[in-house]
Backbone as CSV, one residue per row, in Angstrom:
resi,resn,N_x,N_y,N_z,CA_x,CA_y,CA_z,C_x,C_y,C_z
1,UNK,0.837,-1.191,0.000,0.000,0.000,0.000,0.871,1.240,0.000
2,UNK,0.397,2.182,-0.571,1.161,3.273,-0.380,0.351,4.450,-0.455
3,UNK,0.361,5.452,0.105,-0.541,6.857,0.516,0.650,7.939,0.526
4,UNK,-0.438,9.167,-0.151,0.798,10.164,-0.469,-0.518,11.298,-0.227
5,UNK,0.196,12.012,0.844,-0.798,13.522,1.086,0.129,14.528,0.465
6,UNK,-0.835,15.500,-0.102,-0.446,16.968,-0.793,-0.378,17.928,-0.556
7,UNK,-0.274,19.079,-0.112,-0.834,20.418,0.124,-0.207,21.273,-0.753
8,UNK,-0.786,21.470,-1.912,-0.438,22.511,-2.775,-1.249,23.696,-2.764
9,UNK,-0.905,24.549,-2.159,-1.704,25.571,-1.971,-3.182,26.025,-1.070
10,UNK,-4.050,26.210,-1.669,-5.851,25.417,-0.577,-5.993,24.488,-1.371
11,UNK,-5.296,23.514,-2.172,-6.525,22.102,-2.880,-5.026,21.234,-2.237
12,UNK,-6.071,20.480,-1.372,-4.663,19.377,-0.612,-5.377,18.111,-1.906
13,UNK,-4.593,16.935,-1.818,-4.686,15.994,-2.386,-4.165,14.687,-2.107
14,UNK,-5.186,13.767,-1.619,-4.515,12.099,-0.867,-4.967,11.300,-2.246
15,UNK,-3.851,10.807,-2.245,-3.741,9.566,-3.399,-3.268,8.170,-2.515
16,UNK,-4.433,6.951,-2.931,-3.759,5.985,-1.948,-3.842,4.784,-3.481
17,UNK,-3.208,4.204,-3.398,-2.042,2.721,-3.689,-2.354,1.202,-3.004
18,UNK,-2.576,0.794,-4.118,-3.423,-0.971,-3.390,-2.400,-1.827,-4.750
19,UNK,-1.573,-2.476,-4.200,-0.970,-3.606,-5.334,-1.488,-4.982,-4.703
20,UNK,-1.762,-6.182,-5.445,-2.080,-7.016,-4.820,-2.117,-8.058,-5.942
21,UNK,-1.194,-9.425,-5.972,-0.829,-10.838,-6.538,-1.669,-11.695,-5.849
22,UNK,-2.333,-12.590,-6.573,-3.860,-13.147,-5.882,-3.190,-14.859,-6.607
23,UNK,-2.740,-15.548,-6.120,-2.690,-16.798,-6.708,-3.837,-17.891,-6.138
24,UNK,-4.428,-18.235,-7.929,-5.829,-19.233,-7.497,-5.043,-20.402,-7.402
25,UNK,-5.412,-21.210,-5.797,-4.676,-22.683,-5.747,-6.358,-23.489,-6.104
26,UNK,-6.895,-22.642,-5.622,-8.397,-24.200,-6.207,-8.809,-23.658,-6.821
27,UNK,-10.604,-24.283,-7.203,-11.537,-23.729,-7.912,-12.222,-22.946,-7.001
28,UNK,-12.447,-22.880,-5.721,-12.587,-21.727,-4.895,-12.080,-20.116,-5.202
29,UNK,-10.903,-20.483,-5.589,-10.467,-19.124,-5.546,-10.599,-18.387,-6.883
30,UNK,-11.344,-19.008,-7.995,-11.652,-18.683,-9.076,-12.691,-16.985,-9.190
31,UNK,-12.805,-17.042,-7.499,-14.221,-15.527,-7.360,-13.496,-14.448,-7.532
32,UNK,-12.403,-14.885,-6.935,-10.923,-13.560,-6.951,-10.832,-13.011,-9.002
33,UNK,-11.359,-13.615,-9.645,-11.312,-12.996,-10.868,-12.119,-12.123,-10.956
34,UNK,-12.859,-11.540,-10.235,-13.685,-10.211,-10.137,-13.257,-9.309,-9.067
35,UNK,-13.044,-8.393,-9.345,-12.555,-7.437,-8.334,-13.699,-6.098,-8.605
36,UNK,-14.269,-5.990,-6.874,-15.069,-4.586,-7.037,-14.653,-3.829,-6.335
37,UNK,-15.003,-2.508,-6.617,-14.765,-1.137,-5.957,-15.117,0.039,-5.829
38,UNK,-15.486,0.242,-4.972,-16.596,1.396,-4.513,-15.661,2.742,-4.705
39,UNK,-16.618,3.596,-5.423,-16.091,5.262,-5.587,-17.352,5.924,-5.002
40,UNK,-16.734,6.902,-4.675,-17.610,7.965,-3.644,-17.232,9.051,-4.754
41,UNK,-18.638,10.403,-4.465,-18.503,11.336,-5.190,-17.119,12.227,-4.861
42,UNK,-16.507,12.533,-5.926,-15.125,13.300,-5.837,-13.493,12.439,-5.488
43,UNK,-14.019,11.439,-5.724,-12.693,10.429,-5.953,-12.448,9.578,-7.731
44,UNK,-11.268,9.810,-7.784,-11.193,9.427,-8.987,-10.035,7.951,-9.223
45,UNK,-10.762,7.031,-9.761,-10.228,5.544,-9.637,-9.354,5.497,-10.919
46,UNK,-8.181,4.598,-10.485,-7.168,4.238,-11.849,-7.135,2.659,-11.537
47,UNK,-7.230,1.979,-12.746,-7.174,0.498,-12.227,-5.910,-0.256,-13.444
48,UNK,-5.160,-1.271,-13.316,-4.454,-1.689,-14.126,-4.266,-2.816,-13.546
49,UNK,-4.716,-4.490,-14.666,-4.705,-5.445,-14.491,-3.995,-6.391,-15.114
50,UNK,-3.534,-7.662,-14.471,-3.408,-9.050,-15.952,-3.866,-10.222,-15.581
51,UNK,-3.874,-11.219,-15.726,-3.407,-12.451,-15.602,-2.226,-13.257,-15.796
52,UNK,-1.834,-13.872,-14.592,-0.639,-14.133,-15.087,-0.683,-15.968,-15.398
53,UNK,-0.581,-16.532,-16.448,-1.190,-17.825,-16.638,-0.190,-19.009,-15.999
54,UNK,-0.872,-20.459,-15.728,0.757,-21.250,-15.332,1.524,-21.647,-16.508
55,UNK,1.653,-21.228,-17.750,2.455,-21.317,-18.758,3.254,-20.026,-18.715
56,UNK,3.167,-18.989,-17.728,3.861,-17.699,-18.022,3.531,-16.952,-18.653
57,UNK,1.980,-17.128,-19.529,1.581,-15.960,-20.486,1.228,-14.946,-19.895
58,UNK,0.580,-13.686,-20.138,0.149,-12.823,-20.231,-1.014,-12.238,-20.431
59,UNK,-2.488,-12.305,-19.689,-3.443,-11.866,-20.429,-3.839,-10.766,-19.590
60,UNK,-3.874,-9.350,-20.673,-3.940,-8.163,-19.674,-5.559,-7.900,-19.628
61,UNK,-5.890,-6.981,-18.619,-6.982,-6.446,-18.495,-7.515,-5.563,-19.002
62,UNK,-8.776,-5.322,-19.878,-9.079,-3.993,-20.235,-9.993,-3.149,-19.855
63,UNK,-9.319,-2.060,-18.752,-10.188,-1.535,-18.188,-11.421,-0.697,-18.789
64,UNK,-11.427,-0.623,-19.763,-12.937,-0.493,-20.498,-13.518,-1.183,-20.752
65,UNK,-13.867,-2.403,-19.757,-14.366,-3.182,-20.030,-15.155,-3.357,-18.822
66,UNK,-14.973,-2.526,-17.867,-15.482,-2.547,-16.189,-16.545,-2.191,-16.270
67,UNK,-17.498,-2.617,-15.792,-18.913,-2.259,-15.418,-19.075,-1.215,-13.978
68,UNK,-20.157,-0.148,-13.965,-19.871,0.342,-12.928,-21.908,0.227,-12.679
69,UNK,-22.061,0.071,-11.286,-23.519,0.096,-10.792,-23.721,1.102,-9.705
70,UNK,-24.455,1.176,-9.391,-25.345,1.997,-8.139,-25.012,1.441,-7.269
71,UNK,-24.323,1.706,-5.418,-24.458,1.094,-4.628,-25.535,1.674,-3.372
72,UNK,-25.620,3.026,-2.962,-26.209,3.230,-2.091,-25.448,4.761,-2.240
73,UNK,-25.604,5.050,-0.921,-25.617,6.807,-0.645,-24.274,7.025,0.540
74,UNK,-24.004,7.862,-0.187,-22.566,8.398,1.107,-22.954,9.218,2.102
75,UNK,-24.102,9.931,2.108,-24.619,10.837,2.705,-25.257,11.947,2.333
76,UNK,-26.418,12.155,2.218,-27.259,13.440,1.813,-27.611,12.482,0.372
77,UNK,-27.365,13.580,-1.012,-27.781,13.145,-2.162,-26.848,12.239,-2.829
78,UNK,-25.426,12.002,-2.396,-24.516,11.952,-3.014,-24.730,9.988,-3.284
79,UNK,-23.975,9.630,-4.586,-24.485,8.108,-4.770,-22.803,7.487,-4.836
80,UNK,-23.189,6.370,-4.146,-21.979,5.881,-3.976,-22.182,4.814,-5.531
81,UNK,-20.826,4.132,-6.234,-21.305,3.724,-7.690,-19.860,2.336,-7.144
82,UNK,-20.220,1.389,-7.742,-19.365,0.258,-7.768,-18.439,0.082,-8.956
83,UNK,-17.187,0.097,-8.946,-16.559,-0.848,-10.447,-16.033,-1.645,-10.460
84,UNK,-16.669,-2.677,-11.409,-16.625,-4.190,-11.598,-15.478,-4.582,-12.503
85,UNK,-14.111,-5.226,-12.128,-13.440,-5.362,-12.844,-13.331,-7.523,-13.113
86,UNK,-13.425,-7.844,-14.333,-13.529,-8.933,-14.569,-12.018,-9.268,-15.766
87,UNK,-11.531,-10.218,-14.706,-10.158,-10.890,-15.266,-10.375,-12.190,-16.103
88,UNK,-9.508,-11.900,-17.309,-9.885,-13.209,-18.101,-8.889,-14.190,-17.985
89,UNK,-9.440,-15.310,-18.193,-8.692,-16.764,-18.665,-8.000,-17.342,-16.926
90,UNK,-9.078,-16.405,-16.140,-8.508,-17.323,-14.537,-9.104,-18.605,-14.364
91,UNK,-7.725,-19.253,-14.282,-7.847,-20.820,-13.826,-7.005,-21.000,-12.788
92,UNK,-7.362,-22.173,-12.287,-6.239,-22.631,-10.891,-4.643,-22.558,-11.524
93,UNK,-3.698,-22.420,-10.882,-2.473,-21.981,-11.070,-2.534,-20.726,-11.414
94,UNK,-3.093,-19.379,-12.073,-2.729,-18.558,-12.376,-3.357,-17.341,-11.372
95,UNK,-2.288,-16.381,-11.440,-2.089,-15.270,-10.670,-2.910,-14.059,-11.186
96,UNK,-3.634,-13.881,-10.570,-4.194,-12.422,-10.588,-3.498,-11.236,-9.864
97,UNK,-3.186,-10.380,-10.811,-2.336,-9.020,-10.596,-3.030,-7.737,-11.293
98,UNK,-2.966,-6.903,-9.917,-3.819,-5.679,-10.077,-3.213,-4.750,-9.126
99,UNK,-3.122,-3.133,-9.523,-2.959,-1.830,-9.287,-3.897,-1.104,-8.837
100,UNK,-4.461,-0.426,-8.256,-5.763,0.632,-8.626,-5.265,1.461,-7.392
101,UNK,-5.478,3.248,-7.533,-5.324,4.061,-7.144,-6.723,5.327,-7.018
102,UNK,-7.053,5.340,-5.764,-7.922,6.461,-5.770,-7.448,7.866,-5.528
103,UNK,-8.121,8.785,-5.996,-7.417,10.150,-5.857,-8.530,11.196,-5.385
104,UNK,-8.060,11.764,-4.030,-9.223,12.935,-3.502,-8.967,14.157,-3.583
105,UNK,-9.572,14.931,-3.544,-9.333,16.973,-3.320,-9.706,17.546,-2.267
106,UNK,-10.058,16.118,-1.168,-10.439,16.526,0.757,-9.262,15.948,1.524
107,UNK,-8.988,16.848,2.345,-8.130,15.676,3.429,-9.097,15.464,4.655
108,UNK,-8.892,14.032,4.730,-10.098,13.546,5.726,-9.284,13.536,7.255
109,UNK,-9.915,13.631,8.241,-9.552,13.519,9.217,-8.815,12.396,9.744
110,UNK,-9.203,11.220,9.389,-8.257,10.228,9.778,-8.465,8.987,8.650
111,UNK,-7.411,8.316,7.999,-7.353,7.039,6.992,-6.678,5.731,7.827
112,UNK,-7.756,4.889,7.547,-7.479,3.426,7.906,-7.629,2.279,7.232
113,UNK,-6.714,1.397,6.641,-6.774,-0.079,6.119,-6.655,-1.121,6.881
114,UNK,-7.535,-1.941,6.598,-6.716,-3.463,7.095,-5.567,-3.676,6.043
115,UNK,-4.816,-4.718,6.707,-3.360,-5.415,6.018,-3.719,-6.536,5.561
116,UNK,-4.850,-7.378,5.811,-5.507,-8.673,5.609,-6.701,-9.016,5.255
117,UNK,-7.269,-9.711,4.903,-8.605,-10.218,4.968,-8.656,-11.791,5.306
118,UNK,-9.403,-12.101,4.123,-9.522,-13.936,4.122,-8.767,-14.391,4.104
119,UNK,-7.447,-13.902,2.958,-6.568,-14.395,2.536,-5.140,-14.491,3.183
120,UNK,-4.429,-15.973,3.468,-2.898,-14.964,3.878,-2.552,-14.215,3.102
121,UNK,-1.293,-13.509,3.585,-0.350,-12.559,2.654,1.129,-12.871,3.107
122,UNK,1.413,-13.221,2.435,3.528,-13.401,2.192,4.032,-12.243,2.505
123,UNK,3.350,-10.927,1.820,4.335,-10.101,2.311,3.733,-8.764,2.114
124,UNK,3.824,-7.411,2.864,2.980,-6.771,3.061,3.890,-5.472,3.322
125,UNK,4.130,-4.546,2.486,4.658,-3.473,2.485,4.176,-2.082,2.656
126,UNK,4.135,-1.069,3.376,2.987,0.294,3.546,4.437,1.282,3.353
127,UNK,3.970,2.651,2.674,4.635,3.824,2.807,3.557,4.871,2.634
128,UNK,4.025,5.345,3.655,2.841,6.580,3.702,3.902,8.409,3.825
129,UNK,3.744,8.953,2.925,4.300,10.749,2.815,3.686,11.495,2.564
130,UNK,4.211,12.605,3.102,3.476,13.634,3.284,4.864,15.176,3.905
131,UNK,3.749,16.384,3.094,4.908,17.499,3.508,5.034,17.464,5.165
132,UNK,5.995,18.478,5.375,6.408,18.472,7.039,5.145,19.932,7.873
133,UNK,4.049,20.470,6.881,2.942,21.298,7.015,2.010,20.353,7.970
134,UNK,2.292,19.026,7.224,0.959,17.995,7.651,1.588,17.429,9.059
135,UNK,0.827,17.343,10.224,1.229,16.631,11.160,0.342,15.418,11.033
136,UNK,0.849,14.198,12.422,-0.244,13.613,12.128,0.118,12.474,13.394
137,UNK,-0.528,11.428,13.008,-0.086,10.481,13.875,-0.588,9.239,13.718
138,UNK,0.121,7.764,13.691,0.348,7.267,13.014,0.136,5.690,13.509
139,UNK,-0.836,4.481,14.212,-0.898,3.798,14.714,-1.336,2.348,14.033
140,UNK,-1.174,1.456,14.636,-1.835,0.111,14.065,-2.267,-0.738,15.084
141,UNK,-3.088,-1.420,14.454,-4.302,-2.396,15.592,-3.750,-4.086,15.140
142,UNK,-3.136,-4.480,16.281,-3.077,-6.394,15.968,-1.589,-6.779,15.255
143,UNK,-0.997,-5.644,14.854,0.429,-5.610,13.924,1.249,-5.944,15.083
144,UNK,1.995,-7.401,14.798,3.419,-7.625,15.118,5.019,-7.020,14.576
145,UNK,5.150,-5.472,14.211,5.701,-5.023,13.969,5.797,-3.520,14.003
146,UNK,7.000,-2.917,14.140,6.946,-1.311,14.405,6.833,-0.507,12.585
147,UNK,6.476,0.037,12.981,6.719,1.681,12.067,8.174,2.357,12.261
148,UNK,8.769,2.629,10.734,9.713,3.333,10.680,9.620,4.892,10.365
149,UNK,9.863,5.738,10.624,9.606,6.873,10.278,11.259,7.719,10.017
150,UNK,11.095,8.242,8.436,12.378,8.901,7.838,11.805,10.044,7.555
151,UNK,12.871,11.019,7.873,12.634,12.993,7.194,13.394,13.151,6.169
152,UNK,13.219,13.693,5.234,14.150,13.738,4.510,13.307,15.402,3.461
153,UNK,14.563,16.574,4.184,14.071,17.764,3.087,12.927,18.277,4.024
154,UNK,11.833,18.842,3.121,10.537,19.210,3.502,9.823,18.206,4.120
155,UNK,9.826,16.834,4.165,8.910,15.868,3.478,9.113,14.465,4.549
156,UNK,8.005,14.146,5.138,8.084,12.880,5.771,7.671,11.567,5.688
157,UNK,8.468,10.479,5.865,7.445,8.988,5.122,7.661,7.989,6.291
158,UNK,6.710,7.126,6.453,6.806,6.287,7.365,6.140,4.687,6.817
159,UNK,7.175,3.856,7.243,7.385,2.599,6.496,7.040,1.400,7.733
160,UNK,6.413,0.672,7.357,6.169,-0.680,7.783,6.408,-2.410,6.882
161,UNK,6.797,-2.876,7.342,7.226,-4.445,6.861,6.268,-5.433,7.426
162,UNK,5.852,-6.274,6.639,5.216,-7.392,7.904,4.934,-8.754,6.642
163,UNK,5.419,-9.993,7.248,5.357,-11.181,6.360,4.706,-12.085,6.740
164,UNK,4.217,-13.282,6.029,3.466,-14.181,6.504,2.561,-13.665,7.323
165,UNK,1.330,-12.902,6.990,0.008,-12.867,7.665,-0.793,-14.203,7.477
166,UNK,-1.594,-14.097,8.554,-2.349,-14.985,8.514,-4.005,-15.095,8.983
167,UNK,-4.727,-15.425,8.201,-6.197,-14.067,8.808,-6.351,-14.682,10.295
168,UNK,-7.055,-13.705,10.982,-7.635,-14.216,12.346,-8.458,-15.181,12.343
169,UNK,-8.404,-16.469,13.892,-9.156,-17.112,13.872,-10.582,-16.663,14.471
170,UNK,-11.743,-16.963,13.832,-13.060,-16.329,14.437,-13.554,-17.478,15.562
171,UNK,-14.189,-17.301,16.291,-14.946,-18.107,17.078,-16.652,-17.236,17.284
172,UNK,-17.297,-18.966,16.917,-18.957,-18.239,16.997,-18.963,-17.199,18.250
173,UNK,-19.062,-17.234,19.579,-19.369,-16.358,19.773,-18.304,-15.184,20.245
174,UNK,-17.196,-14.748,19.688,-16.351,-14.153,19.837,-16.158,-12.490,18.811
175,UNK,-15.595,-12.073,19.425,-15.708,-10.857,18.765,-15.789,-10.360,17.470
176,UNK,-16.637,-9.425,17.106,-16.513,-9.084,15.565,-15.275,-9.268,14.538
177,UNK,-15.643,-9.671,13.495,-14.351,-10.210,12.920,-13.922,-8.531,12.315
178,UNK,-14.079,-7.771,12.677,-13.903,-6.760,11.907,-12.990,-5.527,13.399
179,UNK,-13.178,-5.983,14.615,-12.239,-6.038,15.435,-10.889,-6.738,15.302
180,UNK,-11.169,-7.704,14.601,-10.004,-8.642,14.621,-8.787,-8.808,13.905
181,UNK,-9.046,-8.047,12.963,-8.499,-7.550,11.441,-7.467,-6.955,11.824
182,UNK,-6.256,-7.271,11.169,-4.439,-6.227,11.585,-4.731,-5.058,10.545
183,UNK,-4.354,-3.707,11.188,-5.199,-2.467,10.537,-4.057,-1.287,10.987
184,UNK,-3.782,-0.663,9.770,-3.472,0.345,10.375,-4.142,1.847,10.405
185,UNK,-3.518,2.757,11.028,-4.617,3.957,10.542,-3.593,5.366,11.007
186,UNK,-3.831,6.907,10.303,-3.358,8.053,10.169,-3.932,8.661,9.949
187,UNK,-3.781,9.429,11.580,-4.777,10.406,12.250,-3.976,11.876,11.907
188,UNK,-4.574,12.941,11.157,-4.392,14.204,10.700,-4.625,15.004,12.014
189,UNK,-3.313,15.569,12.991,-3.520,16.670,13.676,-3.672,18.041,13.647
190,UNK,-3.124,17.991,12.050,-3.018,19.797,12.356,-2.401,19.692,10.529
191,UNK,-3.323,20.463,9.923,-2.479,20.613,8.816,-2.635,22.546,8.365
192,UNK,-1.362,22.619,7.708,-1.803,24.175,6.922,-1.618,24.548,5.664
193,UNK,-2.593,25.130,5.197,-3.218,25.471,3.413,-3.090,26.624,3.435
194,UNK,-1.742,26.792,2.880,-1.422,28.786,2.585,-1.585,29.139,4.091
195,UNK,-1.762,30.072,4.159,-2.193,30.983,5.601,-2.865,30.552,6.180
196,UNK,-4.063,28.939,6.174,-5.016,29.039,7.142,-4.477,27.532,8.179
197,UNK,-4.582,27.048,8.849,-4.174,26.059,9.515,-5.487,25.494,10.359
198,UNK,-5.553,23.870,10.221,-6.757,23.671,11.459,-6.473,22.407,11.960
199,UNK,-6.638,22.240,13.506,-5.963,20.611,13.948,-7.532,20.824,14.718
């Protein structure tokens, strides 16, 4: 994952970064050839796909080819819209590989991902920057590992490593699985746009 805050002037700008290698070992994992994704009004989605086959071929994705639907409401009038991305020629052995980047013109008060879901993950890389205007602060929920944080110039980035995840075990009556989830999150204290500043 990777997240990059802006402040150019009054129009700040967060761009966040999702890479993700999906290898189908059964016919289970054949659902992973659809990938959806929710856009909210004033975010703008970039997506870039392939397949990677067990002969080593190549079959790329064409993102004009995504379907987008209605999902529901973000709040007030505004419509939240889904895009449906469908990967071809997935069979067991082959790897699904995908990019997609959203881009905003708000800085929100605080951004949070999980690192996991259903799936393990081998290996799990975060960088998050931002100018030295933006403060902030910077935590994770369930992570067996620290945060690095480098300055360099104007400009600050903070790095995390973490391998072999493995999703949480649920128990019926045990806590929400959505408690349970390794997550991190970056809380905005104080940022300033030209002359005005607000924490």
């Amino acid at each position: 994952d990777q997240l990059s805050l802006e402040l150019h002037g009054d129009r700040p700008t967060v761009r966040f970064t999702r890479t993700e290698a999906i290898k189908v070992v059964t016919t289970a994992g054949l659902s992973y050839a659809e990938v959806r994704l929710p856009i909210v009004p004033g975010e703008r989605l970039e997506f870039v796909g392939q397949t990677r086959l067990p002969d080593g071929s190549v079959r790329r994705l064409d993102p004009k080819t995504a379907m987008t639907v209605r999902v529901g409401q973000a709040g007030g009038e505004s419509q939240v819209t889904e895009r449906i991305y469908r990967f071809p020629a997935v069979r067991v052995g082959a790897i699904v590989e995908y990019s997609w980047s959203k881009t905003a013109s708000s800085l929100p008060r605080e951004i949070a991902q999980p690192v996991i879901d259903e799936l393990p993950v081998r290996r799990y890389r975060l960088a998050i920057e931002g100018p030295d205007t933006l403060h902030y602060v910077v935590a994770g929920s369930g992570l067996d590992a620290d945060f690095r944080t480098e300055t360099h110039s104007d400009r600050w980035r903070v790095r995390l490593a973490l391998d072999d995840l493995r999703p949480p075990e649920l128990e019926p009556m045990g806590p929400a699985p959505e408690t349970l989830v390794p997550r991190w999150s970056l809380r905005i204290t104080q940022a300033q746009l030209e002359e005005d500043t607000w924490d």
